[in-house]
PyMOL Python script that loads the backbone (N, CA, C, O; Angstrom):
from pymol import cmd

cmd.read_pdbstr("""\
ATOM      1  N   UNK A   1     114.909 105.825  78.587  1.00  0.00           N
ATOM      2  CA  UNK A   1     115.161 105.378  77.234  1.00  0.00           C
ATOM      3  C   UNK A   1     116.644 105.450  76.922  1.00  0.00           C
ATOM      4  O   UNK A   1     117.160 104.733  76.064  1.00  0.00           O
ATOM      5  N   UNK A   2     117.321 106.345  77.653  1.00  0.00           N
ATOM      6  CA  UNK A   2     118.570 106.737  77.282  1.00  0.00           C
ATOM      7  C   UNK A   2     119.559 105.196  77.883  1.00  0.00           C
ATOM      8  O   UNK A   2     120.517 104.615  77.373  1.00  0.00           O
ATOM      9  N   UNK A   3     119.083 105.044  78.666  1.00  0.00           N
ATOM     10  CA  UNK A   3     119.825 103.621  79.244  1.00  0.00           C
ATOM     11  C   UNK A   3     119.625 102.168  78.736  1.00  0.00           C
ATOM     12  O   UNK A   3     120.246 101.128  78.956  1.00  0.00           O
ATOM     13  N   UNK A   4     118.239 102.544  77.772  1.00  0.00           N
ATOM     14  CA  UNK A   4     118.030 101.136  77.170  1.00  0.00           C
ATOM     15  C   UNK A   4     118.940 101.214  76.053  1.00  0.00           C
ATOM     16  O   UNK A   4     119.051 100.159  75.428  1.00  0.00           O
ATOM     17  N   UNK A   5     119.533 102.069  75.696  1.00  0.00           N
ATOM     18  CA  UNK A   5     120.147 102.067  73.855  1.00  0.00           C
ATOM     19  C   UNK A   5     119.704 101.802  72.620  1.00  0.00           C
ATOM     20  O   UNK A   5     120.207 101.902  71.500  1.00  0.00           O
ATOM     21  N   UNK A   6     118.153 101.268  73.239  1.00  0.00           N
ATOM     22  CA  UNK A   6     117.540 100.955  72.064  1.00  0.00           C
ATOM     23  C   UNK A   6     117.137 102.372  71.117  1.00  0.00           C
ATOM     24  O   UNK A   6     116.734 103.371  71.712  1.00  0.00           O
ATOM     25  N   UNK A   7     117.258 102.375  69.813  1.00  0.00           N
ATOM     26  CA  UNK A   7     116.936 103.307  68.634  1.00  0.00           C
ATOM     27  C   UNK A   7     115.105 103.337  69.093  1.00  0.00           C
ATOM     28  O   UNK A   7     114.322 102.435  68.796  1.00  0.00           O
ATOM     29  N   UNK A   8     114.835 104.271  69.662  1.00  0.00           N
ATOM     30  CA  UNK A   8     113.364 104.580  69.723  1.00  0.00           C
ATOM     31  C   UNK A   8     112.450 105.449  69.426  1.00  0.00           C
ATOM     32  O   UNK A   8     112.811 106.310  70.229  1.00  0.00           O
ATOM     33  N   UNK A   9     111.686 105.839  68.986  1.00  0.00           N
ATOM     34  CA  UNK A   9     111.086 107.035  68.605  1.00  0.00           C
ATOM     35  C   UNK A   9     110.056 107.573  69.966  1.00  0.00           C
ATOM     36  O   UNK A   9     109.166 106.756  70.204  1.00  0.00           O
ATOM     37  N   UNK A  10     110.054 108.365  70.549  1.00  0.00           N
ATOM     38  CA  UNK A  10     108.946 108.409  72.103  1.00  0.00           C
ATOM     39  C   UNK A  10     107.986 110.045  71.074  1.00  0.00           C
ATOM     40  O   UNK A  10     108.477 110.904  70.341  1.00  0.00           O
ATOM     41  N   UNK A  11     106.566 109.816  71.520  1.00  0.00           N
ATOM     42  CA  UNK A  11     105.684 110.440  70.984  1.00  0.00           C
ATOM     43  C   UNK A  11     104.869 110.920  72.442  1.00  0.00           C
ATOM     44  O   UNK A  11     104.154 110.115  73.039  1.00  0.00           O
ATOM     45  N   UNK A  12     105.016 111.931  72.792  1.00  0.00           N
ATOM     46  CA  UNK A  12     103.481 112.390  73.916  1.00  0.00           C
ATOM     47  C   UNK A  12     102.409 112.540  72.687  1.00  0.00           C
ATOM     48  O   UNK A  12     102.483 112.936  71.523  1.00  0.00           O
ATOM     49  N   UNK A  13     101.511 112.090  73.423  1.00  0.00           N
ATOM     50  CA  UNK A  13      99.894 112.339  72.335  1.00  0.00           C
ATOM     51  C   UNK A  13      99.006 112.969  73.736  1.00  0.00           C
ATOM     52  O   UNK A  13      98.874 112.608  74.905  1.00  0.00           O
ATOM     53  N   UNK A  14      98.586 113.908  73.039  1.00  0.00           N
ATOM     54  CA  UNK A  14      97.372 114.297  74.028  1.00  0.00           C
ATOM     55  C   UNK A  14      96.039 114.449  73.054  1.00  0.00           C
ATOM     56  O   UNK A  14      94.997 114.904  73.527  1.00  0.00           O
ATOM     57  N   UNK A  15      96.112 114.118  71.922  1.00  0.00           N
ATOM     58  CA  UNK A  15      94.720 114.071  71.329  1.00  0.00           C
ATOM     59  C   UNK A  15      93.890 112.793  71.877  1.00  0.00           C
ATOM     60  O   UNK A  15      94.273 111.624  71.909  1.00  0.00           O
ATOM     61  N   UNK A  16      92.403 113.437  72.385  1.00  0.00           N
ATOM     62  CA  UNK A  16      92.305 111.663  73.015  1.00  0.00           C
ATOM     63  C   UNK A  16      91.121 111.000  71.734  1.00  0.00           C
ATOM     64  O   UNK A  16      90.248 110.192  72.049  1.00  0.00           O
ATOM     65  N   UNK A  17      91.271 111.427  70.543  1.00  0.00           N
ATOM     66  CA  UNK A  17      90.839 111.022  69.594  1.00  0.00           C
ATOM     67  C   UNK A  17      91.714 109.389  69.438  1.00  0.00           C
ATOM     68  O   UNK A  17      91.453 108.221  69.725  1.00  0.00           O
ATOM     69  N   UNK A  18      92.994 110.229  68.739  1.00  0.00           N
ATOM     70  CA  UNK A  18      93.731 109.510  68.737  1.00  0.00           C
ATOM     71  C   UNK A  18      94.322 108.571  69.973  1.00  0.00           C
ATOM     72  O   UNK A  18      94.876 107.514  69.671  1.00  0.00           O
ATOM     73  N   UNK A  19      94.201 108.957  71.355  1.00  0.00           N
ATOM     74  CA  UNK A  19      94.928 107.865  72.037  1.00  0.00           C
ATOM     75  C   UNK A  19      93.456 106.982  72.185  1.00  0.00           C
ATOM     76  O   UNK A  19      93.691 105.940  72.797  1.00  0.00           O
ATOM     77  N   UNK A  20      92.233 107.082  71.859  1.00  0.00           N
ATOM     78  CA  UNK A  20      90.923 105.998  71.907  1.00  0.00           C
ATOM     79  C   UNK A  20      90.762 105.369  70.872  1.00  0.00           C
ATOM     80  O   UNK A  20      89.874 104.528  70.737  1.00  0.00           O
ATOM     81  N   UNK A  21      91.933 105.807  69.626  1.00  0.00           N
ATOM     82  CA  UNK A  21      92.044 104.527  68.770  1.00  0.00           C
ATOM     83  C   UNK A  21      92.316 103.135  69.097  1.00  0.00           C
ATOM     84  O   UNK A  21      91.758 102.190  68.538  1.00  0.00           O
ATOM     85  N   UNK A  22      93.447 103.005  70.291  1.00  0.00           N
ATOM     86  CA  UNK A  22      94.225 102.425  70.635  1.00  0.00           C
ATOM     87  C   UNK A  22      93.351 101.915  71.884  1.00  0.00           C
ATOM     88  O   UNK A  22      94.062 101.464  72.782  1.00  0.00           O
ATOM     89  N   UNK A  23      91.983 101.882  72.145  1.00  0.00           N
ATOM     90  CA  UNK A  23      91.501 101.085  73.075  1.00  0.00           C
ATOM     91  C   UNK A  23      91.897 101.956  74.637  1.00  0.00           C
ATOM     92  O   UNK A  23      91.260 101.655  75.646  1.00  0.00           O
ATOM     93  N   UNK A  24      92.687 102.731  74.677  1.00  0.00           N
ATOM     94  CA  UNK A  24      93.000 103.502  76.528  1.00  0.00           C
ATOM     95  C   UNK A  24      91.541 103.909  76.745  1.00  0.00           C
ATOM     96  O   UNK A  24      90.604 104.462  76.169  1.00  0.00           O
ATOM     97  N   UNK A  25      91.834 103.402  77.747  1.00  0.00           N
ATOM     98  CA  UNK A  25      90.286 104.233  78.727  1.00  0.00           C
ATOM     99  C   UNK A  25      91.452 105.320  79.895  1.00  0.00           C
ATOM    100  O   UNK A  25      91.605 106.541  79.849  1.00  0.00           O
ATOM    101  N   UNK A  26      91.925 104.588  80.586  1.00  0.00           N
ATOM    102  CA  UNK A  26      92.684 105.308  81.610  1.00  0.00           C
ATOM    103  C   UNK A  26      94.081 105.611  80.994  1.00  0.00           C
ATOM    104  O   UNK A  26      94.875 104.798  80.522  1.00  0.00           O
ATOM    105  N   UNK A  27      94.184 106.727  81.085  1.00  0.00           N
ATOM    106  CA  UNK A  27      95.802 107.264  81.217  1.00  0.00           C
ATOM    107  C   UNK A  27      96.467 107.482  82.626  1.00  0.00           C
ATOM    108  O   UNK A  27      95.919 107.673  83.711  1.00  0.00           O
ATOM    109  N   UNK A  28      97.891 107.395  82.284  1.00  0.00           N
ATOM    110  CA  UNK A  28      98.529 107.529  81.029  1.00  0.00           C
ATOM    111  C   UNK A  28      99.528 106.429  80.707  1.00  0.00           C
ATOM    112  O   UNK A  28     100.111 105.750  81.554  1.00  0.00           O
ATOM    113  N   UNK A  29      99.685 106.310  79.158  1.00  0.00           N
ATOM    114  CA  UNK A  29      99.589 104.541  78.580  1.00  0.00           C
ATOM    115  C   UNK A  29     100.760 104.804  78.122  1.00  0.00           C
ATOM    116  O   UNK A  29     101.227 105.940  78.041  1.00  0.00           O
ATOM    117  N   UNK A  30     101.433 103.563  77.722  1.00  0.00           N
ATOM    118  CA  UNK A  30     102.658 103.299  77.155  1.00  0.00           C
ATOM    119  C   UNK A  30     102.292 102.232  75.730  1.00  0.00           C
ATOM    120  O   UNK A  30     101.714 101.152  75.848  1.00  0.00           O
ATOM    121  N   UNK A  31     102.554 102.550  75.007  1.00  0.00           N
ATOM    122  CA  UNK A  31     102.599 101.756  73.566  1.00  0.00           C
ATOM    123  C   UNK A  31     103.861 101.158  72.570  1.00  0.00           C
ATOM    124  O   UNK A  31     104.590 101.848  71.858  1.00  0.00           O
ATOM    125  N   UNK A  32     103.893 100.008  72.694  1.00  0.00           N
ATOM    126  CA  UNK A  32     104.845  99.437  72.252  1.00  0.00           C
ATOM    127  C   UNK A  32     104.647  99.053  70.699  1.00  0.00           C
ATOM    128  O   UNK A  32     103.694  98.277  70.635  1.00  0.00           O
ATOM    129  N   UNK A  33     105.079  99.254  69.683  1.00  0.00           N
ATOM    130  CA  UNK A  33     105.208  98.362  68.652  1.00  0.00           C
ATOM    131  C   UNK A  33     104.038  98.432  68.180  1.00  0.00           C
ATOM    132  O   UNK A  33     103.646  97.488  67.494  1.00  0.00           O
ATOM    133  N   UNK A  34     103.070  99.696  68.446  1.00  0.00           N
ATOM    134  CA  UNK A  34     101.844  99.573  67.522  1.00  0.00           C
ATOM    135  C   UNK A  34     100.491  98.846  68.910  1.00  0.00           C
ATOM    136  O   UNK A  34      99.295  98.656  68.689  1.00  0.00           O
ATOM    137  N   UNK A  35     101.177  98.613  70.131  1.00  0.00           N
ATOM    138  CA  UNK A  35     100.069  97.850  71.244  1.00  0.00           C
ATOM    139  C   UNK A  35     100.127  98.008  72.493  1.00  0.00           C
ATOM    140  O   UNK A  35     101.079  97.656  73.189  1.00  0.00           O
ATOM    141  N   UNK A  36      98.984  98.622  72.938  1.00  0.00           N
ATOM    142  CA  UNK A  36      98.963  98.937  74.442  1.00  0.00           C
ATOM    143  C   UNK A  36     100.073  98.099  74.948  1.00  0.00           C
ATOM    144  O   UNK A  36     100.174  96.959  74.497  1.00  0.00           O
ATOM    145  N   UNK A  37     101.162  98.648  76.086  1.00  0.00           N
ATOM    146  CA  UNK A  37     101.215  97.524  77.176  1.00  0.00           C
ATOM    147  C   UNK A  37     101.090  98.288  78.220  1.00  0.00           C
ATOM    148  O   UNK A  37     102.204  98.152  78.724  1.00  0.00           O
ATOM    149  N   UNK A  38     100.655  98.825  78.735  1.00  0.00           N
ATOM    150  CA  UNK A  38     100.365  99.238  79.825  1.00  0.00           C
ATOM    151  C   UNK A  38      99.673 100.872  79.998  1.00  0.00           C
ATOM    152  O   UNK A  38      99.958 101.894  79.374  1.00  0.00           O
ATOM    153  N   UNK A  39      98.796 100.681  80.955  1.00  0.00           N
ATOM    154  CA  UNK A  39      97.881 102.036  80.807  1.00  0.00           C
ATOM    155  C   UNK A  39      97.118 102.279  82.107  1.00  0.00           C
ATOM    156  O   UNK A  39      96.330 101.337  82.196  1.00  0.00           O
ATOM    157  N   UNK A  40      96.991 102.979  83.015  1.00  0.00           N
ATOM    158  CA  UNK A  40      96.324 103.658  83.717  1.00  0.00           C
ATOM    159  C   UNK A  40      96.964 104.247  85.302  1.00  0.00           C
ATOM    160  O   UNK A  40      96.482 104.607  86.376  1.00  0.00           O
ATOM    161  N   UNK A  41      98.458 104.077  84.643  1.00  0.00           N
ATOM    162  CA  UNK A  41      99.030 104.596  86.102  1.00  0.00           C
ATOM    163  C   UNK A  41     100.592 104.949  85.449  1.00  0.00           C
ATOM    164  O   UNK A  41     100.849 104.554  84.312  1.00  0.00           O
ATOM    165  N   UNK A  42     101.716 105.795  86.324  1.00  0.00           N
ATOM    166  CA  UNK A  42     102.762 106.297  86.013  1.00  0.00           C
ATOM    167  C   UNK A  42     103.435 104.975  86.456  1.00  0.00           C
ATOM    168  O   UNK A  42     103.185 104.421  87.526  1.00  0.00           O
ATOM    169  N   UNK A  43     104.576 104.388  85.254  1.00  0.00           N
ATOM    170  CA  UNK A  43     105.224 103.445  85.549  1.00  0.00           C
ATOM    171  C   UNK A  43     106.676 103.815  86.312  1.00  0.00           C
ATOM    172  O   UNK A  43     107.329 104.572  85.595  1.00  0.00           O
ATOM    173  N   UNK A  44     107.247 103.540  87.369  1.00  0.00           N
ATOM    174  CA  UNK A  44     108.810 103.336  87.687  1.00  0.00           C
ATOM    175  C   UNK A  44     109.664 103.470  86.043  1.00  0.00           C
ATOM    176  O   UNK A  44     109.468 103.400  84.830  1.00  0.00           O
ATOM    177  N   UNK A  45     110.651 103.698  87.024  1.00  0.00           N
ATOM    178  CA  UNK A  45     112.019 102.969  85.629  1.00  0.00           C
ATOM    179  C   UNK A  45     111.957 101.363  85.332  1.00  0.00           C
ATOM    180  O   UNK A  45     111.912 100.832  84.222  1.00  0.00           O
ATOM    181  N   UNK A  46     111.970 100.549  86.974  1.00  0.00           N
ATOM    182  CA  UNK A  46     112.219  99.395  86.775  1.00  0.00           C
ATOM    183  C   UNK A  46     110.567  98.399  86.596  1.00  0.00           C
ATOM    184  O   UNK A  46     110.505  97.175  86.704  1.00  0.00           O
ATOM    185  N   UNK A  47     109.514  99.220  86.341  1.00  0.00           N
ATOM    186  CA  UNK A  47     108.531  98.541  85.568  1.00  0.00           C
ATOM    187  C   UNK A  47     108.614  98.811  84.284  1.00  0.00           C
ATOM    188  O   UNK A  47     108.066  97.964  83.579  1.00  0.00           O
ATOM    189  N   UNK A  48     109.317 100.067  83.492  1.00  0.00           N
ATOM    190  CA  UNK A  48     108.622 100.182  82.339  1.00  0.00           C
ATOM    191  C   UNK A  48     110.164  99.093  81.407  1.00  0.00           C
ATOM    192  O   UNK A  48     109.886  98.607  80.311  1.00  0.00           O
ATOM    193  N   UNK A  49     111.489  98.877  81.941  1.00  0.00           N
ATOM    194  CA  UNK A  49     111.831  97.911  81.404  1.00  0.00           C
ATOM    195  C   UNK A  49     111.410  96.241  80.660  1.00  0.00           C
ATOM    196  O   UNK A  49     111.822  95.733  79.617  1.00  0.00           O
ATOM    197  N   UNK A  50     110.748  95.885  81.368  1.00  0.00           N
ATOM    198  CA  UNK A  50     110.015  94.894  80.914  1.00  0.00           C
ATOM    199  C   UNK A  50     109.655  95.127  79.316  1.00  0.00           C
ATOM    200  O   UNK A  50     109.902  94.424  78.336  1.00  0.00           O
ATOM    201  N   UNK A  51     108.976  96.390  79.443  1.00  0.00           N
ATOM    202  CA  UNK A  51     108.139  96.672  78.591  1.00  0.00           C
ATOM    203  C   UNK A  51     109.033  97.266  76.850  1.00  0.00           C
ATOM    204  O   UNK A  51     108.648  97.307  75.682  1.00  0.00           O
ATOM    205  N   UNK A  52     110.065  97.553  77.413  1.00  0.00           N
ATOM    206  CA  UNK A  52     110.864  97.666  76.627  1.00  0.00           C
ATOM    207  C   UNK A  52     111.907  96.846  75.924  1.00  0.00           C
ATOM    208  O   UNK A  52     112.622  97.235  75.000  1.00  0.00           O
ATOM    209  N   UNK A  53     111.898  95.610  76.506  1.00  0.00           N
ATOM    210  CA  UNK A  53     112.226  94.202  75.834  1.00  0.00           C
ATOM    211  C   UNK A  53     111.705  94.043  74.951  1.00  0.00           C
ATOM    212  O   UNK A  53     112.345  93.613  73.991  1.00  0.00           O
ATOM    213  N   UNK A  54     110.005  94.353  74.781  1.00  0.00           N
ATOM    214  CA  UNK A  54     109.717  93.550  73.679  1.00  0.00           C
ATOM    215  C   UNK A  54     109.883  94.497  72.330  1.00  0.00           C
ATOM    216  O   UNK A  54     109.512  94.163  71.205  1.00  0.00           O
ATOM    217  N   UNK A  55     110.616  95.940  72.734  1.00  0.00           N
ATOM    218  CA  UNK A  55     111.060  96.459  71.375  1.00  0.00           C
ATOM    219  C   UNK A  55     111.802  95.264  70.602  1.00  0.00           C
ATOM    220  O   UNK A  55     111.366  94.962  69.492  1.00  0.00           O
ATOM    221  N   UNK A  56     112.859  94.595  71.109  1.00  0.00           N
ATOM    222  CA  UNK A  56     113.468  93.575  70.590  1.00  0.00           C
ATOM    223  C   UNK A  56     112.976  92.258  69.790  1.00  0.00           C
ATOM    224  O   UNK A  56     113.773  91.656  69.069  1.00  0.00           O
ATOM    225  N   UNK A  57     111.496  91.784  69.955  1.00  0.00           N
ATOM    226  CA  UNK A  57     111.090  90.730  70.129  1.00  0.00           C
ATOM    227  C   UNK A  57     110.424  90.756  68.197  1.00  0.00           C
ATOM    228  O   UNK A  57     110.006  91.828  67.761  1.00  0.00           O
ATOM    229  N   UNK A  58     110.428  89.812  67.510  1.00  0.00           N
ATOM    230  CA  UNK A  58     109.602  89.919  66.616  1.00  0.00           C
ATOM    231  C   UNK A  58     107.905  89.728  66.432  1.00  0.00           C
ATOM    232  O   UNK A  58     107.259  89.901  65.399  1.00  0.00           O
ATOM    233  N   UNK A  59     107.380  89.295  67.843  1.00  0.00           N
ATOM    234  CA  UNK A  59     106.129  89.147  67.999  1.00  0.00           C
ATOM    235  C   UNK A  59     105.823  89.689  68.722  1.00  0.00           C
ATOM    236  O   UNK A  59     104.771  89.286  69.218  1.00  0.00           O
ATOM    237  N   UNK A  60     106.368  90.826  69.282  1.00  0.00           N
ATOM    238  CA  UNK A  60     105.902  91.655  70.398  1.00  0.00           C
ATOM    239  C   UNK A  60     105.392  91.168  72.029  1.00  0.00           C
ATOM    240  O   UNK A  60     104.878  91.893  72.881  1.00  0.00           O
ATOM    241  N   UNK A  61     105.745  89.606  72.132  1.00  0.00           N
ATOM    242  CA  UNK A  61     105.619  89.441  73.069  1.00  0.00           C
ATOM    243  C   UNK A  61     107.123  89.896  74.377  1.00  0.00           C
ATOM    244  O   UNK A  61     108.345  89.993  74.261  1.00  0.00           O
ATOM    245  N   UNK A  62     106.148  90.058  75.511  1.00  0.00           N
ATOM    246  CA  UNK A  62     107.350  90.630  76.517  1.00  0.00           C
ATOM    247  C   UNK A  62     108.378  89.508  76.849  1.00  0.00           C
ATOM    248  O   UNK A  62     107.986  88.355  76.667  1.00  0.00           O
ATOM    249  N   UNK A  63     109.586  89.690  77.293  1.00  0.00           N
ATOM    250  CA  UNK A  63     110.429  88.787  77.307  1.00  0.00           C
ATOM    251  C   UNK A  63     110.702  88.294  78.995  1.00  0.00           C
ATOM    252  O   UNK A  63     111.508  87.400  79.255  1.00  0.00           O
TER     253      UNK A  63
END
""", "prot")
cmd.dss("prot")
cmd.show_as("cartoon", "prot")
cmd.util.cbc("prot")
cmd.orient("prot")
């Protein structure tokens, strides 16, 4: 996160109340902008970039 510069807020959740709001079956998930993008395995650095583009995006799609 420190290399993206983006202003981010990062949250661990281990309530799995709360992370089965959000539809996860498998951990452990990454949530962007309020929406799964990815969930059931430990991402790299250079996978979870992708995923961090679409902080930027106004529709949350990945870029």
């Amino acid at each position: 996160m420190a290399e993206s510069g983006l202003p981010v807020e990062i949250e661990h959740v281990r309530d799995f109340k709360r992370i089965a709001q959000y539809g996860v079956i498998q951990t452990p998930a990454l949530v962007v902008n309020g929406k799964v993008a990815f969930s059931g395995k430990v991402l790299k650095k250079e996978e979870i970039k992708p995923y961090l583009q679409t902080l930027g995006t106004s529709d949350g799609s990945i870029a």
